[in-house]
Structures are given as C-alpha cells and as structure tokens.
C-alpha positions as a Markdown table, in Angstrom:
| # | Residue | x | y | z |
|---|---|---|---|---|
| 1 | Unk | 0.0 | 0.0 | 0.0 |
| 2 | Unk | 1.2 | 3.7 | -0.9 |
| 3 | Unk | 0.4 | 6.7 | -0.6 |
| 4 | Unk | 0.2 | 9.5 | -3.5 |
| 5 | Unk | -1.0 | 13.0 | -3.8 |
| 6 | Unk | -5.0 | 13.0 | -5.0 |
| 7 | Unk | -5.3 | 15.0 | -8.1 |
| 8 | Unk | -8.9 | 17.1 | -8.0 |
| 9 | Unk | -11.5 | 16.3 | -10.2 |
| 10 | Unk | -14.7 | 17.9 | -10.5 |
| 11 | Unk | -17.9 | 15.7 | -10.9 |
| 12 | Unk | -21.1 | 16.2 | -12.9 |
| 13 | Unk | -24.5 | 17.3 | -11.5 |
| 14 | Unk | -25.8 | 14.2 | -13.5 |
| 15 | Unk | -23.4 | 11.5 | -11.9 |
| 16 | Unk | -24.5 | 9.0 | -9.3 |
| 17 | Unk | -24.4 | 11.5 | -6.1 |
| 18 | Unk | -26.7 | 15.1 | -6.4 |
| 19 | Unk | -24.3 | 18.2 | -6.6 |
| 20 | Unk | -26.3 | 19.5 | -3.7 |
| 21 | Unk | -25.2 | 16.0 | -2.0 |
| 22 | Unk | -24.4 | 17.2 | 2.4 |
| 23 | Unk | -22.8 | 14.6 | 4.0 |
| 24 | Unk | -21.8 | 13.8 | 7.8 |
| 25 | Unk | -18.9 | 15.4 | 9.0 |
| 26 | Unk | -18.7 | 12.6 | 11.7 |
| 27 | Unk | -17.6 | 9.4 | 9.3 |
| 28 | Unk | -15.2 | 9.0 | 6.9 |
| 29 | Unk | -16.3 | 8.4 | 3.0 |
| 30 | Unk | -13.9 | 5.8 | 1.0 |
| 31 | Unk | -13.9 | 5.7 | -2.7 |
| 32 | Unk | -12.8 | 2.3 | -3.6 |
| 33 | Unk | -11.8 | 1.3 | -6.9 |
| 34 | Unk | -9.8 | -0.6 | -9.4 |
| 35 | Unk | -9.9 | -2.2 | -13.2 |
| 36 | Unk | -12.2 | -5.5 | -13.7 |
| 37 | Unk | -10.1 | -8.0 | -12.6 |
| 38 | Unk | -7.9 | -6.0 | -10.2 |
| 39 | Unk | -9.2 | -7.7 | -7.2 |
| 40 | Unk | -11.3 | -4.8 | -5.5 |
| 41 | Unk | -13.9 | -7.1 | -4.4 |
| 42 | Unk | -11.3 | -8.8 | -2.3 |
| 43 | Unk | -10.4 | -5.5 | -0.7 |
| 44 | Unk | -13.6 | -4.3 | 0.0 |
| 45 | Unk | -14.3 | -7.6 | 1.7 |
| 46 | Unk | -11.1 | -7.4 | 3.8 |
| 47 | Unk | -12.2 | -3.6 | 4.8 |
| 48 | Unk | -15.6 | -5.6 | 5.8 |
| 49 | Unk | -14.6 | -7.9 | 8.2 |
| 50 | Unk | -12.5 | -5.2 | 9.6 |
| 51 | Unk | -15.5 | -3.2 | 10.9 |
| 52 | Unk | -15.9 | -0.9 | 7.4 |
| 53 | Unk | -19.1 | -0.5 | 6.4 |
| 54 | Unk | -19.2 | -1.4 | 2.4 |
| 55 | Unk | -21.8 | -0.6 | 0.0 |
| 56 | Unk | -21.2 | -2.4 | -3.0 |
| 57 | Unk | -22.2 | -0.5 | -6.4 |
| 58 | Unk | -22.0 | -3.6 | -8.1 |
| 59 | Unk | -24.1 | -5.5 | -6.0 |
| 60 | Unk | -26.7 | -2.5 | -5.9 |
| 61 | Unk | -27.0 | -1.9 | -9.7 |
| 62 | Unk | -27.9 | -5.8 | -10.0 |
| 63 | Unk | -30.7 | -4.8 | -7.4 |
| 64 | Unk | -32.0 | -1.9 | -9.5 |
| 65 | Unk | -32.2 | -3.5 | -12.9 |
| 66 | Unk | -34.0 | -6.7 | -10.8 |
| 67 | Unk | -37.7 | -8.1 | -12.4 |
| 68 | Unk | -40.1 | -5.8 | -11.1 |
| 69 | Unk | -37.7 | -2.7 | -10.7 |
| 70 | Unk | -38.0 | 0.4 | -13.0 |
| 71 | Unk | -35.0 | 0.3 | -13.8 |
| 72 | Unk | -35.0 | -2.6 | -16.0 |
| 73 | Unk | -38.6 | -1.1 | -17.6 |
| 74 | Unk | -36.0 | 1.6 | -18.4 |
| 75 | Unk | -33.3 | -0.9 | -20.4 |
| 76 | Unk | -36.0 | -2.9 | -21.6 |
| 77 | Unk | -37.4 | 0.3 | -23.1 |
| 78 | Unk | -33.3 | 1.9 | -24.3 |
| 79 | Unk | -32.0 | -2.0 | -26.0 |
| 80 | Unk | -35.3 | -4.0 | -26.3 |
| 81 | Unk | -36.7 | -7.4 | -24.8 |
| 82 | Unk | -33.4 | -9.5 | -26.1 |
| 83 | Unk | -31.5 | -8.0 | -23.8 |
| 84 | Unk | -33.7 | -10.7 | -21.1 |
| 85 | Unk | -33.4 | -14.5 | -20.7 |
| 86 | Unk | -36.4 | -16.9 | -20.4 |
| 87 | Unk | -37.0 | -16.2 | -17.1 |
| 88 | Unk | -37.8 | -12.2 | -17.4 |
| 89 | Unk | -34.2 | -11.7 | -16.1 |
| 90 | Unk | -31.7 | -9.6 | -17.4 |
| 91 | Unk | -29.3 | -11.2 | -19.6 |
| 92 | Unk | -25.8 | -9.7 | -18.6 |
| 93 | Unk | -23.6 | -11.4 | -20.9 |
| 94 | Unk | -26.0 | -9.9 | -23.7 |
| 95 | Unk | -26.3 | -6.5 | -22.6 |
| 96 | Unk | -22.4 | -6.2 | -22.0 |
| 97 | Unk | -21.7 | -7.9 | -25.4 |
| 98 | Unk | -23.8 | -4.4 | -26.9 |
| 99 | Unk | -22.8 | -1.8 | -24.5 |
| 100 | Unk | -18.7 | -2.2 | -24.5 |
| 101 | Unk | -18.9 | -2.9 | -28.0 |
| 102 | Unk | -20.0 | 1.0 | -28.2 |
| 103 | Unk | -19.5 | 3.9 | -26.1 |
| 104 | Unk | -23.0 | 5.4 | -27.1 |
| 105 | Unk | -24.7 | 2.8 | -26.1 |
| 106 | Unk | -22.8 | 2.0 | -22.6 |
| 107 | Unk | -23.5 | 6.1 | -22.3 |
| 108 | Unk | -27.2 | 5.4 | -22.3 |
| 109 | Unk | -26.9 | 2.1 | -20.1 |
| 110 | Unk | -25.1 | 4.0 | -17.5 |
| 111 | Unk | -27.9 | 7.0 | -17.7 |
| 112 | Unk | -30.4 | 4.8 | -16.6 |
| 113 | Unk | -28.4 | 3.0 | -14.2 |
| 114 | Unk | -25.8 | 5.0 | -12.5 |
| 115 | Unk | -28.8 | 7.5 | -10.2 |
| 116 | Unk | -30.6 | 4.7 | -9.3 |
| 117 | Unk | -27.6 | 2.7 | -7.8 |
| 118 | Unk | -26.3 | 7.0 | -6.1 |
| 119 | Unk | -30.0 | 7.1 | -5.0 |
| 120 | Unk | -29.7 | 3.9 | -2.7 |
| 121 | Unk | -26.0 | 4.2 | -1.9 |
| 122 | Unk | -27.5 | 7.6 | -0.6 |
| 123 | Unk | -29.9 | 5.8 | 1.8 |
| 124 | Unk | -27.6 | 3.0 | 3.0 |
| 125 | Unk | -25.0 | 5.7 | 4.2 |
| 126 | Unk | -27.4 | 7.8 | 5.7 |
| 127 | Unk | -28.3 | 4.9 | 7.9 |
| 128 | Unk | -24.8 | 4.6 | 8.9 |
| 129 | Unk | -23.8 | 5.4 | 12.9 |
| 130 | Unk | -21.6 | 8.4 | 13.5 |
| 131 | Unk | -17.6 | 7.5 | 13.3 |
| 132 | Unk | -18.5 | 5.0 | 10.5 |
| 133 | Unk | -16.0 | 4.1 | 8.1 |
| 134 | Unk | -18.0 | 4.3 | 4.8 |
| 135 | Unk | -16.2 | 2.0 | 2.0 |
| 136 | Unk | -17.9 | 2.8 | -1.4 |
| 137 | Unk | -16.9 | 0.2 | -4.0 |
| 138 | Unk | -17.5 | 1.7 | -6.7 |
| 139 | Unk | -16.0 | 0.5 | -9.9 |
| 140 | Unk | -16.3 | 3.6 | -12.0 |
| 141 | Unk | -15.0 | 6.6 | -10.0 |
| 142 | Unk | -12.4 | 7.7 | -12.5 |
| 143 | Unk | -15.1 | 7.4 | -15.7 |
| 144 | Unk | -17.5 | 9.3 | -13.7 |
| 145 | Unk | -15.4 | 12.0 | -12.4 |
| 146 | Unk | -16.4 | 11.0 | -8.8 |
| 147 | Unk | -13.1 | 11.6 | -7.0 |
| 148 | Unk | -13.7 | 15.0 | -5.2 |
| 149 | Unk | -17.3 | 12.9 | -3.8 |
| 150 | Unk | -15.1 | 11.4 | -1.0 |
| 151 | Unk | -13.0 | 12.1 | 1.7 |
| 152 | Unk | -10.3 | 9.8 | 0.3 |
| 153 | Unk | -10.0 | 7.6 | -3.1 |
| 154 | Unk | -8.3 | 4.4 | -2.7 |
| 155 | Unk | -7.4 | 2.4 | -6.4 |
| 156 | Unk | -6.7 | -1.3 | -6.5 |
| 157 | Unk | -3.8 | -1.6 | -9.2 |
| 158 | Unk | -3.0 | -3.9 | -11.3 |
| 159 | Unk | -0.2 | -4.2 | -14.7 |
| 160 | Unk | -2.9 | -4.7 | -17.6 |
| 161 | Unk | -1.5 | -8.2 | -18.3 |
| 162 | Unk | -2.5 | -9.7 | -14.8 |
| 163 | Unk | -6.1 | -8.2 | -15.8 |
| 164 | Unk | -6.4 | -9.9 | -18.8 |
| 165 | Unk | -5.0 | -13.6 | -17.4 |
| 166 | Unk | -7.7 | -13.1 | -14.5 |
| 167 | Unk | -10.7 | -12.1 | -16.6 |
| 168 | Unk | -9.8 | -15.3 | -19.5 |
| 169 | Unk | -8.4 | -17.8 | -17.0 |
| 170 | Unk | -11.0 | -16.8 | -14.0 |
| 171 | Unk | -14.1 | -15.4 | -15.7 |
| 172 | Unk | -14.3 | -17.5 | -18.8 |
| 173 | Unk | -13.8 | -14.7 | -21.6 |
| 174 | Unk | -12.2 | -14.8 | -24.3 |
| 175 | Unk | -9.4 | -12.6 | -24.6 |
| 176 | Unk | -11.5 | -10.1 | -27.3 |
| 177 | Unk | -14.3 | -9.7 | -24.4 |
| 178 | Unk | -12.0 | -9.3 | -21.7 |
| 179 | Unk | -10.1 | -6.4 | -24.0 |
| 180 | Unk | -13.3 | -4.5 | -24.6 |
| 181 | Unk | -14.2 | -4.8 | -21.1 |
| 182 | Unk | -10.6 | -3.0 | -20.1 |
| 183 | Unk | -11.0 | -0.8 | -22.9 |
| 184 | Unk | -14.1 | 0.5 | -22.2 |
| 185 | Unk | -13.5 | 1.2 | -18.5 |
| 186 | Unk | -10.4 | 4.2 | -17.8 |
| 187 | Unk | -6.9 | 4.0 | -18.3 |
| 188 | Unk | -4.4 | 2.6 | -15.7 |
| 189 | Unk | -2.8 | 6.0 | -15.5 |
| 190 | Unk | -6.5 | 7.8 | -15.6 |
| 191 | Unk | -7.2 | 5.6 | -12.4 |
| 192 | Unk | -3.8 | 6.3 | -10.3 |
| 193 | Unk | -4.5 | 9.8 | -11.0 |
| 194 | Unk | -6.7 | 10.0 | -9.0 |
| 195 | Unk | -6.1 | 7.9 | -6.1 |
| 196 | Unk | -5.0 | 9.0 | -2.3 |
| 197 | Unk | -3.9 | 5.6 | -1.7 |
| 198 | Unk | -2.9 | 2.7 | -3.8 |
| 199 | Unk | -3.6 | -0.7 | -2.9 |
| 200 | Unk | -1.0 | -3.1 | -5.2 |
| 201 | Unk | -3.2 | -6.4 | -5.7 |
| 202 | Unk | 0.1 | -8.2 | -8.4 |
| 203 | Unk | 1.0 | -10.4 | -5.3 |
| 204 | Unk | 0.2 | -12.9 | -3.5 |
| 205 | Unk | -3.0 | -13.0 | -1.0 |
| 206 | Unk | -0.8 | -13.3 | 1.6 |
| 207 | Unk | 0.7 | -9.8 | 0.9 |
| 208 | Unk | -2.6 | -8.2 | 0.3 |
| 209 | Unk | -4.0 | -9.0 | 3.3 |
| 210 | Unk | -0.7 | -7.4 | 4.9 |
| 211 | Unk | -1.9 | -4.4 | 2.8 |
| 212 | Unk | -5.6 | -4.5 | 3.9 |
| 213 | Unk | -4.6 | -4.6 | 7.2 |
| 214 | Unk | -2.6 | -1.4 | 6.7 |
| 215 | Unk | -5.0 | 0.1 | 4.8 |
| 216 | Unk | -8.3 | -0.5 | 7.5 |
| 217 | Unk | -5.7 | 0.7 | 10.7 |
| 218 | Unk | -4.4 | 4.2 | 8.2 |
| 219 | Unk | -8.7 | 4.2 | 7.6 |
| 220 | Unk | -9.6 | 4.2 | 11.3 |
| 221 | Unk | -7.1 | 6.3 | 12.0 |
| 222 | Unk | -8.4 | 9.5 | 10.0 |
| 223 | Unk | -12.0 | 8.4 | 11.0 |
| 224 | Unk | -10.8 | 9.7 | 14.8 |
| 225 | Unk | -9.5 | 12.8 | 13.4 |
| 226 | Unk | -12.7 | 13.6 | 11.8 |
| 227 | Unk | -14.8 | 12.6 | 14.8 |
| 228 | Unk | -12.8 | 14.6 | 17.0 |
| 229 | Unk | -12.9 | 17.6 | 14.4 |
| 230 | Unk | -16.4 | 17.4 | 14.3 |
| 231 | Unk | -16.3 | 17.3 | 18.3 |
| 232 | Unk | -14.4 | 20.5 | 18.6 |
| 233 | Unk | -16.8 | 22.0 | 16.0 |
C-alpha cells in the first residue's frame, strides 16, 4: 500500500451523487476502486470484516435492474426485450456484449443506471452510525469524475496483463471480451491519477492481506480525526 498526492477532479450534476449531496462530517467516505479483474472485491471484503461499512455498487446496480424494478422497464425500453433471458431476467452477458462494444450505447446504459444505484447508496449511508467508516466500492470513479465525492479515493492496481490472465483464466472470456471490457473502463494512468492511496493487488493473497490490514488501521485512524474535528466544531 502507498500513498500518492490526489489530483482534484470535478464531478457532474448528472453523476450518481446530487451536486447538492451534504454529508456527515462525523464518518469518513472511501472511494474504492480498481480495473475488472484487479481484485477490488477482495479488498472491499477485507475492509468488511474489519468493521468498514461497504456498500457495494455492483451489487446495488444488479438490485435496480432486478424483475419488477423500473430500472429494468427503463433498459427494456433503451435496448429491447433481447437484452432478457427466459425467465424475465436480465441477460448480462448480452447486454455487455452491446454496450462495450460502443460507447454510445454503454452512455445510455449508464444513464439509466448510474442514479438509481447514487440514489440507494445515498440511503444505505445515511443509515450509517456516526464514526463510521464508509467504503464505497465503486467501480467507476475515474469514468465518472467521482473523485472530489469522498474524503479519500483508494485504487486497487494492477499491470494490464494480470487483468487480462484473471478475466480469460477466472471469468471464462475470451481474450477479445476481456479487452473490450478494459477498454471501455479508464486507463491505468486515468485511475492512479486520481487515487489518495494505492492498494498493489500483483502479489500474492498473503501480501494483500498485509496491505488491507494497513490500509483499514491508516482508515480508522483519519475516521478519529474527523470525529474529533467534528467534536471541537
């Protein structure tokens, strides 16, 4: 784990969070990300059994594109009924074939997703306790411009080749479908631009557990600073 300088970015009204977005002075808001296949899910869940409280985007944009939810009405309504399998489900595989195979059309996707998933990360931190470490895994902070939304950005990293070998040899994709899902997400460089801390996932789990650990205690620590700031306020 290192530490770099964070680079500002500004973030549009039209993002997940509202511009006019007031948060609690008393917790500490993590921005956790990293490239598909960088291993961010197994950082997130370190940070959990620490004591973090995680809200996954991942998890919540499968909940809002769910049978019954507007939000698939929405993509139904944006790519048409083949984009769902016999059962009324979504049909990921097909829907991600169409949308990284154009930036348009993973524009649009996004439109309709992206507020519904800042809408209920909104609620989930609200009901958060005072001192809370808040760990947003969120895959597409760079993309978005969604840096200067937290207290802190932390990027998993990983060399573009280990990304590949996971997605083909973990994921079953072929190599072309693993490219266009790097290619359509930002650049290595875009993503350590951005990052307060950098979290090197290239190793061994052994050695990124030594990491998490490092990271969760450097965590807690500026929580207590921001408690006791907000105490003296």
């Amino acid at each position: 784990m290192r530490r770099v300088p964070a680079v500002g970015v500004s973030w549009p009204a039209d993002a997940c969070w509202p511009a006019d977005a007031r948060w609690a002075a008393d917790m500490l808001r993590v921005g956790l990300t990293g490239g598909i296949g960088a291993g961010k899910s197994e950082v997130s869940r370190r940070l959990g059994a620490q004591g973090a409280v995680v809200i996954d985007a991942d998890l919540i944009a499968r909940e809002v594109v769910a049978p019954g939810m507007d939000g698939l009405a929405a993509v139904i309504e944006a790519f048409g009924a083949d984009v769902l399998g016999p059962e009324g489900s979504l049909d990921r595989v097909r829907l991600g074939d169409i949308v990284f195979a154009d930036k348009q059309k993973l524009a649009t996707l996004n439109s309709i997703v992206h507020p519904r998933v800042g809408a209920r990360m909104r609620e989930l931190e609200e009901a958060a306790g005072p001192g809370s470490v808040i760990v947003h895994d969120v895959p597409l902070i760079a993309e978005n411009g969604l840096a200067s939304a937290y207290d802190l950005v932390v990027v998993v990293d990983v060399p573009p080749r280990i990304q590949l070998d996971r997605l083909v040899r973990l994921r079953d994709m072929t190599r072309e479908q693993a490219q266009a899902r790097m290619t359509a997400q930002a650049s290595r460089e875009q993503r350590l631009s951005i990052a307060d801390i950098v979290v090197d996932n290239s190793g061994s789990l052994a050695e990124l557990d030594r990491q998490a650990g490092e990271l969760w205690s450097e965590l807690r620590r500026r929580a207590l600073i921001a408690s006791a700031d907000e105490a003296k306020a």
